[in-house]
C-alpha positions as CSV (number, residue, x, y, z in Angstrom):
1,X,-6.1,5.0,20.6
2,X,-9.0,2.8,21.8
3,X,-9.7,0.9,19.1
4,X,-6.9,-2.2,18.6
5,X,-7.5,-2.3,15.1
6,X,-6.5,1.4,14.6
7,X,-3.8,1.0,15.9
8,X,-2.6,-1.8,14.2
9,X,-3.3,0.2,10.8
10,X,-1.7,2.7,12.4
11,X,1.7,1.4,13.1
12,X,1.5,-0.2,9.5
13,X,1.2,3.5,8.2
14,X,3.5,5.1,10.3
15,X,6.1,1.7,9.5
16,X,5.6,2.2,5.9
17,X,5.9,6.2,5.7
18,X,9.5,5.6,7.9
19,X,10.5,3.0,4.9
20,X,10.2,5.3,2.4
21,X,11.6,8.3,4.1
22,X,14.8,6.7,5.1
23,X,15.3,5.5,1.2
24,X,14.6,10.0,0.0
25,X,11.5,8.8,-1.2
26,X,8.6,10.9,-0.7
27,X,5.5,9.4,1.3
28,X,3.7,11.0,4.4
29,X,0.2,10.1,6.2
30,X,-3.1,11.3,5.2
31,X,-4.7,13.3,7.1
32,X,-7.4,10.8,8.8
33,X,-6.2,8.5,7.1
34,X,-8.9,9.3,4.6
35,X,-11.2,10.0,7.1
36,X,-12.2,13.0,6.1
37,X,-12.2,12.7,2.2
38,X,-16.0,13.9,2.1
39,X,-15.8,16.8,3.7
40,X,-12.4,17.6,2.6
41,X,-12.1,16.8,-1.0
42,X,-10.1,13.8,-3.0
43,X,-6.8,14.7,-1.9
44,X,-6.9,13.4,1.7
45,X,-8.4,10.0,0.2
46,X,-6.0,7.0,0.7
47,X,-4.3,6.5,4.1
48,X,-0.9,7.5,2.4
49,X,0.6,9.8,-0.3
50,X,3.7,7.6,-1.7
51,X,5.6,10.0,-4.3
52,X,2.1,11.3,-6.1
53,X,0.9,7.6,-5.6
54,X,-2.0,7.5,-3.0
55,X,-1.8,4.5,-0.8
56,X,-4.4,2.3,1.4
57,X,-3.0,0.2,4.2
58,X,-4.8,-2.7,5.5
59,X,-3.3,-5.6,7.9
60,X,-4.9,-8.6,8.2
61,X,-3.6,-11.5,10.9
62,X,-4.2,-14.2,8.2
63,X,-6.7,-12.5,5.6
64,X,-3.6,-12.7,3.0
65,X,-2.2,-16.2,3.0
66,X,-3.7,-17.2,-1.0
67,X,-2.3,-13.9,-2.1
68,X,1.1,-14.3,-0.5
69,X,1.3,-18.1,-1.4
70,X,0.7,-17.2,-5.1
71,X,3.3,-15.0,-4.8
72,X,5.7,-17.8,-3.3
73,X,5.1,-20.1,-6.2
74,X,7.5,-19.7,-8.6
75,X,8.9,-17.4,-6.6
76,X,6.6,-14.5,-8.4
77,X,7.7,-11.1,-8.3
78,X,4.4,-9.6,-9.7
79,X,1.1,-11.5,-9.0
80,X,-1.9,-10.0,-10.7
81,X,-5.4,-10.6,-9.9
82,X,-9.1,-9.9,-11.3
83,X,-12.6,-11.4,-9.8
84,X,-14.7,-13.4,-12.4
85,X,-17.9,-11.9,-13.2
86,X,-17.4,-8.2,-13.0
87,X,-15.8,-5.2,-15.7
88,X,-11.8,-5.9,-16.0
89,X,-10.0,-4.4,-12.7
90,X,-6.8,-6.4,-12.7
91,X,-4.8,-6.3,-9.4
92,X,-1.2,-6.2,-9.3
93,X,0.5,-7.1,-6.3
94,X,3.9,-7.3,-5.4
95,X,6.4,-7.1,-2.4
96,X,8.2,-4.0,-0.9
97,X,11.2,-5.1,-2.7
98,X,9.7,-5.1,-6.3
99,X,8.4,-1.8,-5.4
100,X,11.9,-0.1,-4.5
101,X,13.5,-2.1,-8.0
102,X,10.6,-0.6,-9.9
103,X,11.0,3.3,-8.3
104,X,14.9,2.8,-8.9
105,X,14.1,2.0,-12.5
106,X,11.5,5.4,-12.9
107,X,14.2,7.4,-11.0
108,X,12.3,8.0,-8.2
109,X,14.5,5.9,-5.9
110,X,18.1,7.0,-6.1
């Protein structure tokens, strides 16, 4: 792979796909990771397909600092987010950790 940011999404992908597989959770790659979603239809959008859940993976070197600052303040398990001036699209954002609590709760963690 040429292209140094590839790779880094890459790894991420391939990082995050080992995570869940080791837990029984269900989670592989997309196909180009959604390269391809034109010519190939809606299921090989998103860069991962996390039990039914599809998944986009981006890594930034610094690009997340307010988001995981807000998260540290009060020591936030959930941080949700929405831009001023456009329809309601609320983000919710939370770590790996809230993630696996939340699957264990629906029963799709063991």
């Amino acid at each position: 792979m040429s292209n140094r940011n590839k790779k880094r999404g890459y790894e991420l992908e391939a990082e995050t796909v080992k995570h869940w597989q080791n837990l029984g959770v269900e989670c592989s790659r997309v196909f180009g990771s959604g390269a391809y979603k034109k010519q190939l239809g809606d299921e090989y959008a998103g860069d991962l397909m996390l039990s039914g859940f599809t998944v986009e993976c981006k890594r930034k070197k610094s690009g997340f600092k307010f988001l995981l600052d807000s998260l540290d303040q009060d020591n936030a398990d959930i941080l949700i987010c929405r831009q001023d001036g456009r329809p309601v699209r609320r983000l919710y954002i939370m770590e790996e950790e809230t993630v696996e609590a939340l699957f264990r709760q629906s029963g799709i963690l063991k």
